[in-house]
VOKEKE-700315 format. One line per field, with one value per atom (N, C-alpha, C, O): residue in one letter; atom name; x negated, y negated, z. Coordinates in nm, 4 decimals, padded with zeros to 6 digits. Layout:
# residues N
res = c(A, ...) $
atom = c(CA, ...) $
east = c(X, ...) $
north = c(Y, ...) $
up = c(Z, ...) $
# end
This chain:
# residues 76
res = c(X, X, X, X, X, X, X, X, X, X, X, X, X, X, X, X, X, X, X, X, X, X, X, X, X, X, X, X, X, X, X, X, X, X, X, X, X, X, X, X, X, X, X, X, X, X, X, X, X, X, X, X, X, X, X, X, X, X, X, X, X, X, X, X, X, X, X, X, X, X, X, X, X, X, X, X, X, X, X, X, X, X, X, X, X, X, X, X, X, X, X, X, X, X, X, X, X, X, X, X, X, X, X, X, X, X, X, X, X, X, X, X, X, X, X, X, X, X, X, X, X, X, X, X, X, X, X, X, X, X, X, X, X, X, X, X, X, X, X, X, X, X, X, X, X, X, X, X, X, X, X, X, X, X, X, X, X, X, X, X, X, X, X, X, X, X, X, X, X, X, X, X, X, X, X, X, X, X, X, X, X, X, X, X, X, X, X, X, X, X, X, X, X, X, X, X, X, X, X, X, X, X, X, X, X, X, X, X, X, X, X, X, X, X, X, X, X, X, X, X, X, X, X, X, X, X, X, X, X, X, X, X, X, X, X, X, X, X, X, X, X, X, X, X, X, X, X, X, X, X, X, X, X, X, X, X, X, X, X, X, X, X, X, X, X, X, X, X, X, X, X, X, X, X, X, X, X, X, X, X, X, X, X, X, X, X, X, X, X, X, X, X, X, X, X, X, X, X, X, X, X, X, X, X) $
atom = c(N, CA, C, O, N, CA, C, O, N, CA, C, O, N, CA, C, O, N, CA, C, O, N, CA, C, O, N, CA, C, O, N, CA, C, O, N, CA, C, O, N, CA, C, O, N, CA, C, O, N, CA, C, O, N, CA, C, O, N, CA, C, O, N, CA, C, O, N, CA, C, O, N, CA, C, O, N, CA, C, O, N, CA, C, O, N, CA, C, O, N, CA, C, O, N, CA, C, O, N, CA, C, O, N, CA, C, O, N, CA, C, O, N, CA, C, O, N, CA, C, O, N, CA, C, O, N, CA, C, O, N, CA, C, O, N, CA, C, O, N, CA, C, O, N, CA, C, O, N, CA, C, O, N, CA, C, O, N, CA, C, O, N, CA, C, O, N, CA, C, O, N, CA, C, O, N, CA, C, O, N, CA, C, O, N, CA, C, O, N, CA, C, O, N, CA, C, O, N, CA, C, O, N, CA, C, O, N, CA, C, O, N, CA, C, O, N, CA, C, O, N, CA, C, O, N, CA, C, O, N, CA, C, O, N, CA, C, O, N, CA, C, O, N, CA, C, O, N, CA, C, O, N, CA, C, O, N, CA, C, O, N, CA, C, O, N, CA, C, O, N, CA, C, O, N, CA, C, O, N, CA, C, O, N, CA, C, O, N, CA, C, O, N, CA, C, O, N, CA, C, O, N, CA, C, O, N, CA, C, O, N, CA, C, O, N, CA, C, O, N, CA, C, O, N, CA, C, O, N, CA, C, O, N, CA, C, O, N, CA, C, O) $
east = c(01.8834, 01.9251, 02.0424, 02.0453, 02.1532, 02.2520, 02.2319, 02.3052, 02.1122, 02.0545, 01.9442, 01.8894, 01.9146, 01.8673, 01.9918, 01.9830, 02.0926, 02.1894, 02.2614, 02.2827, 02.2831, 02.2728, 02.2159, 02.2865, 02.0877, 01.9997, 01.9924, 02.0142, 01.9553, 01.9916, 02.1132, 02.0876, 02.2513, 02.3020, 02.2998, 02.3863, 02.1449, 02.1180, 02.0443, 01.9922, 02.0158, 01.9013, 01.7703, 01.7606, 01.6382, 01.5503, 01.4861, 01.4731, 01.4507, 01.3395, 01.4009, 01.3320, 01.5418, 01.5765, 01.5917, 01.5699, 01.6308, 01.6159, 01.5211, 01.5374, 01.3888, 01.2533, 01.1810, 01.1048, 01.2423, 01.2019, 01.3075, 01.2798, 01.3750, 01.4527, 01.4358, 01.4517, 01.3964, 01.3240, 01.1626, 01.1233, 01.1098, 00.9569, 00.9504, 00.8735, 01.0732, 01.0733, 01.1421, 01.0886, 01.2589, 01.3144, 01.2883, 01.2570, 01.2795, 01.2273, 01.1087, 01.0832, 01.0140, 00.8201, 00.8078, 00.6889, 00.8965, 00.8215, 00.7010, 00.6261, 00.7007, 00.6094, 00.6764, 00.7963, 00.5868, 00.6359, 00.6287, 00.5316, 00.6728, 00.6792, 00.5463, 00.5330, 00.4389, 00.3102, 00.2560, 00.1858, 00.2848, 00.2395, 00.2614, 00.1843, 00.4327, 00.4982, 00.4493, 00.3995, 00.4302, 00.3915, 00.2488, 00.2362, 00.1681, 00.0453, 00.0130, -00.0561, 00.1033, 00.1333, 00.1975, 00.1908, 00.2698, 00.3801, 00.2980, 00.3477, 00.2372, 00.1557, 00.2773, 00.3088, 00.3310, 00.4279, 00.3802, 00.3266, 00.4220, 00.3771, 00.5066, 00.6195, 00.4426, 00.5309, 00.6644, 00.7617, 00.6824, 00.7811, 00.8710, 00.9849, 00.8175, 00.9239, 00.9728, 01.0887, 00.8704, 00.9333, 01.0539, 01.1255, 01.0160, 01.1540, 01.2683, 01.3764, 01.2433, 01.3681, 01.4510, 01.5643, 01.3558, 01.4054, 01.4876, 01.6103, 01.4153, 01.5061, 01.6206, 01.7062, 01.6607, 01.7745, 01.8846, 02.0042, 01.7850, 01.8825, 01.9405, 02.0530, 01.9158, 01.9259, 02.0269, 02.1354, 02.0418, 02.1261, 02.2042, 02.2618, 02.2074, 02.3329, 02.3909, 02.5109, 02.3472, 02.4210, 02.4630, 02.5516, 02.4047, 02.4488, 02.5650, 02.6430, 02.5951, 02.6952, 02.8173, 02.9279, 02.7860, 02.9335, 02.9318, 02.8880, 02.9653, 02.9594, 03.0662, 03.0409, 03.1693, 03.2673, 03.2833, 03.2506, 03.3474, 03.3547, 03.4049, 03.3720, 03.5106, 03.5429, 03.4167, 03.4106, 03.2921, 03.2040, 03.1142, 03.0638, 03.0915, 02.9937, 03.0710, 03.0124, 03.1403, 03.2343, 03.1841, 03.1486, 03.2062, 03.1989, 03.0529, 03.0176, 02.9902, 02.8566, 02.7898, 02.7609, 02.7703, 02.7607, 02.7782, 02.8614, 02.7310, 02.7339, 02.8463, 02.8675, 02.9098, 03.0808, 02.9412, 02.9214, 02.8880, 02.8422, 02.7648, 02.7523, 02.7040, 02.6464, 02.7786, 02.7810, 02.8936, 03.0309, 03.0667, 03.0930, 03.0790, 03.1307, 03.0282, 03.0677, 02.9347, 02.7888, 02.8122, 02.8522, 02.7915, 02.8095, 02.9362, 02.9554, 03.0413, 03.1874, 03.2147, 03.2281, 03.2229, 03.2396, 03.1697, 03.1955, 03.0900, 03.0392, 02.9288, 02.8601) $
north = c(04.9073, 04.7946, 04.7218, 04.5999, 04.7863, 04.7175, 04.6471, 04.5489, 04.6765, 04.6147, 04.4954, 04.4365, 04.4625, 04.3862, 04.2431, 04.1205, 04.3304, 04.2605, 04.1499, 04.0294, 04.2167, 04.1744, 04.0936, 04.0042, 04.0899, 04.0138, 03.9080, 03.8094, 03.9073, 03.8379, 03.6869, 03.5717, 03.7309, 03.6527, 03.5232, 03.4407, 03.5500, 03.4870, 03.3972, 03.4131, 03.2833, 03.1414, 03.2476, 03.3442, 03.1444, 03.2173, 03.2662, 03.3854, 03.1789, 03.2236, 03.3479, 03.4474, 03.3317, 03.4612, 03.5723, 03.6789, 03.5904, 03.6635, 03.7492, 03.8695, 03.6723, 03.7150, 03.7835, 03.8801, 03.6817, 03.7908, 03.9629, 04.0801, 03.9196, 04.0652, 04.1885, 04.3102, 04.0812, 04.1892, 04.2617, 04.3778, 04.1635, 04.2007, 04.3387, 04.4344, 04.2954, 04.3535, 04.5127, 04.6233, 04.4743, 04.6688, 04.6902, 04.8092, 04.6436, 04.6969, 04.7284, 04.8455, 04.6501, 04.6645, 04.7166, 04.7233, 04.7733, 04.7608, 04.6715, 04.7100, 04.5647, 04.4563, 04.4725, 04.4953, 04.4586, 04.3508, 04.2108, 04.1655, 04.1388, 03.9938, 03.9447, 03.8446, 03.9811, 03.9532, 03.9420, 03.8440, 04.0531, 04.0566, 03.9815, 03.9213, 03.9776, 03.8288, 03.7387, 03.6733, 03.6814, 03.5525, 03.5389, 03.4317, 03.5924, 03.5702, 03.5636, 03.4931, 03.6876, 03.6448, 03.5330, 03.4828, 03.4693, 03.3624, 03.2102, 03.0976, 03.2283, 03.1437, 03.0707, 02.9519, 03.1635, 03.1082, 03.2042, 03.3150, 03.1160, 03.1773, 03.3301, 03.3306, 03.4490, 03.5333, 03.4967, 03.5643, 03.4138, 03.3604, 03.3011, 03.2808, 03.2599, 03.1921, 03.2904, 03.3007, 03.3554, 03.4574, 03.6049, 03.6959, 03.5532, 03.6506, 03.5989, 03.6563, 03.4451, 03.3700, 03.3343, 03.2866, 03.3735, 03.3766, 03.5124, 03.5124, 03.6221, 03.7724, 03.7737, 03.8193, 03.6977, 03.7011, 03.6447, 03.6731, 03.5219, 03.4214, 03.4872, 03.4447, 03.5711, 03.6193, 03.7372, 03.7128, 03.8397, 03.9195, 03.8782, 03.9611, 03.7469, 03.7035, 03.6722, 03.6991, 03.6093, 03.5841, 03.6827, 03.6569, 03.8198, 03.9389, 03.9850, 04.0526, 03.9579, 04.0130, 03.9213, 03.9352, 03.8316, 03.7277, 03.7355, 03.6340, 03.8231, 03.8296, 03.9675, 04.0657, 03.9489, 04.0209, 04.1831, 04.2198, 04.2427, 04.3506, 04.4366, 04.5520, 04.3430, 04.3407, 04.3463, 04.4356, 04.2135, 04.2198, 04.3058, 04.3580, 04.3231, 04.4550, 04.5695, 04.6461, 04.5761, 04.7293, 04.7406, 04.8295, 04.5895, 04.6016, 04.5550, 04.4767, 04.5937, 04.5317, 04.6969, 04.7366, 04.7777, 04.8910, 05.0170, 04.9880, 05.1207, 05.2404, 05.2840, 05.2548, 05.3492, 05.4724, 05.5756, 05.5555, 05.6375, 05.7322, 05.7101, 05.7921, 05.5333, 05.4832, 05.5162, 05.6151, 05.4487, 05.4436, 05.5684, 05.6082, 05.6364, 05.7944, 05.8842, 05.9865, 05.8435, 05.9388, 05.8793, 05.9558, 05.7417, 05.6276, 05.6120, 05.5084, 05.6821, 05.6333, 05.4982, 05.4206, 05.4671, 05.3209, 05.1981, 05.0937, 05.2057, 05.1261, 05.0554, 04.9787) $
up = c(-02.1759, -02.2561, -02.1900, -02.2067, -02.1072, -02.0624, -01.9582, -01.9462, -01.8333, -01.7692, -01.7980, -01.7047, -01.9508, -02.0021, -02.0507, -02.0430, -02.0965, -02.1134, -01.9752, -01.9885, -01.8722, -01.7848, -01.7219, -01.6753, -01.6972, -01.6995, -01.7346, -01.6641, -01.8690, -01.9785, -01.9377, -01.9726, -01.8528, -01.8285, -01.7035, -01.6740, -01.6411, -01.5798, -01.6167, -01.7270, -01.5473, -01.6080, -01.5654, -01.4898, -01.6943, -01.7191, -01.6004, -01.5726, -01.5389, -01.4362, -01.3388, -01.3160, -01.2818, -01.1995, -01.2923, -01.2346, -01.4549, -01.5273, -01.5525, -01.5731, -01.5513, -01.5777, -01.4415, -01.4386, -01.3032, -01.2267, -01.2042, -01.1788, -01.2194, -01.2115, -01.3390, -01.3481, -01.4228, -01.5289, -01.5061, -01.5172, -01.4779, -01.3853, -01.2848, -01.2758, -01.2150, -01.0493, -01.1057, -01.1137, -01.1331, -01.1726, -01.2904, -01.2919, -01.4112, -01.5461, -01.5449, -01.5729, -01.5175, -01.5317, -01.4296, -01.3982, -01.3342, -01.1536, -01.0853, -00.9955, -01.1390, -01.0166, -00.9098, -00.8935, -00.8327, -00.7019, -00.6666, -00.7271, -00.6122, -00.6192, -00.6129, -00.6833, -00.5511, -00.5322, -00.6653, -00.6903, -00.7799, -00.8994, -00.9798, -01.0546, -00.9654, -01.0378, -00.9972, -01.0888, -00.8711, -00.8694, -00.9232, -00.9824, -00.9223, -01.0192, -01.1389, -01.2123, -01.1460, -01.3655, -01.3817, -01.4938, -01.2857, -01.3053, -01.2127, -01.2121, -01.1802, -01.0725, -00.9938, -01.0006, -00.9250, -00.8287, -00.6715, -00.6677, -00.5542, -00.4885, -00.4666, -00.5157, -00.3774, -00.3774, -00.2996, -00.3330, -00.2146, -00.1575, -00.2236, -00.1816, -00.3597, -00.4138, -00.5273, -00.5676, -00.5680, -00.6498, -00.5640, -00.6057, -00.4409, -00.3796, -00.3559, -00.3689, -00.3062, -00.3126, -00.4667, -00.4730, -00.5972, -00.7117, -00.7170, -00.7275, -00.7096, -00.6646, -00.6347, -00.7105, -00.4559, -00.4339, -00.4861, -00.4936, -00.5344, -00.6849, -00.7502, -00.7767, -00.7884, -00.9448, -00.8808, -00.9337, -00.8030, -00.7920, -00.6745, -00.6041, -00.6509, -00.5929, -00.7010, -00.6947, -00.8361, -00.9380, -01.0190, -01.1004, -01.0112, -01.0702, -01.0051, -01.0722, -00.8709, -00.7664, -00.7972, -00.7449, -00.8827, -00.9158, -01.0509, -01.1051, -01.1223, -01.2693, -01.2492, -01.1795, -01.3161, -01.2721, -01.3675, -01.4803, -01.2565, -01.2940, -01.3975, -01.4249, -01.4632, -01.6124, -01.7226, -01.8070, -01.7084, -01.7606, -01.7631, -01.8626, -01.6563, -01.6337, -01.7012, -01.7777, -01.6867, -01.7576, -01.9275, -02.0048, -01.9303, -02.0917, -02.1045, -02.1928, -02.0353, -02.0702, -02.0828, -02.1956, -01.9770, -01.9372, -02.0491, -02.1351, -02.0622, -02.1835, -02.1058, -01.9881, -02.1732, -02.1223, -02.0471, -01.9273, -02.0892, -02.0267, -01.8794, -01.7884, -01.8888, -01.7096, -01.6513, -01.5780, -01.6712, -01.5510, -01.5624, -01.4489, -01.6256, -01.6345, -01.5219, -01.4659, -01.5081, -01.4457, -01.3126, -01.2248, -01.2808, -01.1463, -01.1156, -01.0520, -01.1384, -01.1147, -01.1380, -01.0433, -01.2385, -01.2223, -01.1923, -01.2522, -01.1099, -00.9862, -01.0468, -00.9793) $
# end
């Protein structure tokens, strides 16, 4: 759920692929067919989306995150 949350804070389309890709396990090939995009663009949506996860700060994530994920992952 906190990785939904996360998610969540991205615009739809890189949202939906990053929900596709590590929640459902597709691969981009799959997405782009359920999505009728080609797979190229559904990877260049990928990197979209967790370049935008990589700038969402670490405060947020903290409080986004269960005590028991950062307690298990150190933090991270």
């Amino acid at each position: 759920m906190a990785a939904c949350a996360l998610v969540d804070m991205l615009p739809d389309l890189e949202g939906k692929v990053l929900y596709d890709y590590y929640v459902k396990r597709m691969d981009t090939s799959q997405i782009g067919r359920k999505e009728k995009y080609t797979a190229g663009y559904v990877r260049k949506m990928k990197r979209s989306g967790e370049q935008l996860l990589e700038m969402i700060s670490r405060d947020r994530v903290n409080g986004t995150l269960p005590p028991w994920y950062l307690r298990e992952k150190g933090g991270e």
